[in-house]
N, C-alpha and C positions, 0 to 999 in steps of 0.2 A: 187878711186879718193875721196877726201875731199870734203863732203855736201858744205862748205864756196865756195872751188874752184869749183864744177858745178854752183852753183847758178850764182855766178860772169860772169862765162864762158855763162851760159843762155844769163843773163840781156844784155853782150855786143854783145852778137848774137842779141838781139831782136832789141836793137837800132840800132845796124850796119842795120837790113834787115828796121828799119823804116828811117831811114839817105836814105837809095835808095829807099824805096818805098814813101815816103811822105819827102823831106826835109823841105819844107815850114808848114809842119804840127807839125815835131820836134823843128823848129826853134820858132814858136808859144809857145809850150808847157816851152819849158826853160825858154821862154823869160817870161812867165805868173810865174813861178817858181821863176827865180830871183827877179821879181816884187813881190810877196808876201812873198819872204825871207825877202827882206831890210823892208818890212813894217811892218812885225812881230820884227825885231831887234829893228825899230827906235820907236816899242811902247813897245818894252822891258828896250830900254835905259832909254825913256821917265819915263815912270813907277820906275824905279831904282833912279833917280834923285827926281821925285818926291816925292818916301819912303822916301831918306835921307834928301830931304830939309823937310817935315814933323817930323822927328825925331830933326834935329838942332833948330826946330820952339820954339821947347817944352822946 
């Protein structure tokens, strides 16, 4: 079997056995994940706009 396809196969064993032993504890973990996804984005967008309005300044 292909290293890529164990690991895979691992990782959705582990969340499957945490989805029935802890769902409110998975449901937590994502929910923290999506919340500091969009906050890393909207201070990357942030950042991006602010480079280019500093380069049009000049």
């Amino acid at each position: 079997m292909n290293l890529k396809k164990l690991i895979l196969l691992v990782g959705a064993l582990f969340i499957a056995f945490w989805l029935f032993q802890d769902p409110q504890g998975l449901a937590d973990v994502a929910s923290t994940f999506g919340q500091k996804g969009w906050d890393v984005t909207q201070q990357l967008f942030n950042s991006i706009i602010s480079f280019v309005q500093s380069l049009s300044s000049k």
